[in-house]
C-alpha positions as CSV (number, residue, x, y, z in Angstrom):
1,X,0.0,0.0,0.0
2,X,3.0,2.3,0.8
3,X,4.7,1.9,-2.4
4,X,1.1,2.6,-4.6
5,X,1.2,6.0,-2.1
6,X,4.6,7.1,-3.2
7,X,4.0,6.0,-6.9
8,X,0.5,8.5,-6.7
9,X,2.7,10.9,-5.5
10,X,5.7,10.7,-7.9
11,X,2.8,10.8,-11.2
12,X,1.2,14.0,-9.3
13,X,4.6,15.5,-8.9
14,X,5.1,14.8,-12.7
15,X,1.7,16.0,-13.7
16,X,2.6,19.4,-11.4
17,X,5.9,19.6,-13.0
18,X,4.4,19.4,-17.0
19,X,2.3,22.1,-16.0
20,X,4.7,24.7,-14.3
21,X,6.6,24.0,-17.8
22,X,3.6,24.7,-20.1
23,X,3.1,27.7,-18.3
24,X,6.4,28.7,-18.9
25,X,6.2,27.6,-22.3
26,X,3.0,29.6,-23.0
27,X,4.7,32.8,-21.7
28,X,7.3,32.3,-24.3
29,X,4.7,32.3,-27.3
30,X,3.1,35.2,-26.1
31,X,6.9,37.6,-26.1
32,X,7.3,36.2,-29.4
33,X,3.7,37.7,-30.1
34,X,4.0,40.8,-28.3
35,X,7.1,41.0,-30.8
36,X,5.1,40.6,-33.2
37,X,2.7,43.8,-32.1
38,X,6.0,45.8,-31.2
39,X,7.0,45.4,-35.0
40,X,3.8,47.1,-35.5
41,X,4.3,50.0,-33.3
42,X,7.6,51.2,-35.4
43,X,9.9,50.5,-32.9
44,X,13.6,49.9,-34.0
45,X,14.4,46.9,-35.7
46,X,16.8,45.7,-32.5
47,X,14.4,46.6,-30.3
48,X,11.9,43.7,-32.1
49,X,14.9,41.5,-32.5
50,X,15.8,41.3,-29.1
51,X,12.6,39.7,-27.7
52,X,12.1,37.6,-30.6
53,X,15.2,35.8,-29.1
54,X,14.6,36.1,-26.0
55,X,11.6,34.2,-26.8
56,X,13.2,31.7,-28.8
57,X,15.8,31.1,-26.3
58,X,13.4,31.0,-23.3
59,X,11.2,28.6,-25.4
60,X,14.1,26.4,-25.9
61,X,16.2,26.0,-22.4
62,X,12.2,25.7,-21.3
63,X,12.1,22.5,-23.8
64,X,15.3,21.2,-23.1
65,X,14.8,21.4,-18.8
66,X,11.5,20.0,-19.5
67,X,13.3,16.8,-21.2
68,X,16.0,16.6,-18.4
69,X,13.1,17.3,-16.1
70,X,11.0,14.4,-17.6
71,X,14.0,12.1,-17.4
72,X,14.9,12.6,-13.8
73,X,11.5,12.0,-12.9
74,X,10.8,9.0,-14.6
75,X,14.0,7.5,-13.4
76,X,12.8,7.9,-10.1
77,X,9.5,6.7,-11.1
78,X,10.9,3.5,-12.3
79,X,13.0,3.6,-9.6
80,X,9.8,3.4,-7.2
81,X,7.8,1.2,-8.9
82,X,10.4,-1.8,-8.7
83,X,11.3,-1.6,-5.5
């Protein structure tokens, strides 16, 4: 019964984790919109630039913790599951 408890937990702690990265994920898409909108406004051309990659770059070490993320986890999953 313990080890069902701590397996519950481990999935909910997964589940809590995906969404704390989606969020983060979302917030990404919506600077590379907003520099979309800035473009618009006839702001400088670095000035668009720059948060374009900062989206792209906070899109993709969001990705790429999420992977290491998902690995860890599942590891300890696993881990749990045949003890």
């Amino acid at each position: 019964m313990k080890s069902n408890e701590i397996v519950k937990e481990q999935l909910l702690h997964i589940l809590f984790g995906a969404v704390f990265f989606a969020v983060i994920g979302v917030i990404a898409v919506a600077l590379d919109l907003a520099s979309i909108y800035v473009g618009t406004l006839g702001v400088s051309s670095f000035t668009k630039s720059a948060i374009e990659y900062t989206a792209h770059i906070m899109l993709s070490v969001d990705l790429v913790l999420f992977l290491v993320y998902l690995a860890i986890s599942s590891k300890q999953l696993v881990k749990e599951m045949t003890k």
